[in-house]
C-alpha positions in Angstrom: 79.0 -15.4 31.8 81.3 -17.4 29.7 80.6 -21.3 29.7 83.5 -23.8 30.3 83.7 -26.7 28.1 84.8 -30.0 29.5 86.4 -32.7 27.3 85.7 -36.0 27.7 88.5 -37.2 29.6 88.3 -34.0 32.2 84.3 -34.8 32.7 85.5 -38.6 33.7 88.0 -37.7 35.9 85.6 -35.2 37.7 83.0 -38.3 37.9 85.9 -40.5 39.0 86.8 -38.4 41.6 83.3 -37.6 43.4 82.9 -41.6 43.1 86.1 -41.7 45.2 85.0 -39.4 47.5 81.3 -40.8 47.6 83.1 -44.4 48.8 85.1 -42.4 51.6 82.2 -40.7 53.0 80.5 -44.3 53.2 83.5 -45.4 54.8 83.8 -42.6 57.3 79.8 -43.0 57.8 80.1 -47.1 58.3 83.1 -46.5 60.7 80.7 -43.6 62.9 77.7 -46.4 62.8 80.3 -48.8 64.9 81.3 -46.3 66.8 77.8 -45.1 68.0 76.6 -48.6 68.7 79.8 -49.2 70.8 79.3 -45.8 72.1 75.4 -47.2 73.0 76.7 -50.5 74.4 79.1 -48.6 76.8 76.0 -46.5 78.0 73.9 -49.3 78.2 76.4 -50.8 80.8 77.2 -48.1 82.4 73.1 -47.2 83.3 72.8 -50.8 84.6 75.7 -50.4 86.5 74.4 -46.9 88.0 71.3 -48.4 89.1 72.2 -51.8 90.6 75.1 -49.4 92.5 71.9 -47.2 93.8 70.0 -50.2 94.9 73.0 -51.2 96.9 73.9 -47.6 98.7 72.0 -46.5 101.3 71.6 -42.5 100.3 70.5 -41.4 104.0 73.8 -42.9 105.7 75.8 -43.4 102.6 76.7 -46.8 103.6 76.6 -50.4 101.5 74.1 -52.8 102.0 
């Protein structure tokens, strides 16, 4: 196996370029956190929705209360 030699400058544009792509994937992972916790918020509402619309329904007839 032959080894590759980096200069200086090639080495900091390699480190340069993971650092970019380490702040994007924090990015992308801060934007997914809002997301989920919107995504949870929306569930949360909809399960108290669910059950205060089976409280109200009367399964045997299907009518309201």
């Amino acid at each position: 196996m032959s080894k590759t030699r980096y200069t200086k400058a090639q080495l900091e544009q390699i480190v340069y370029t993971q650092l970019e792509n380490l702040n994007a994937i924090h990015d992308l992972l801060r934007i997914m956190k809002v997301q989920n916790e919107l995504i949870d918020n929306a569930n949360k509402k909809l399960r108290d929705e669910v059950i205060d619309f089976k409280k109200r329904v009367n399964y045997g007839t299907g009518k309201f209360k």
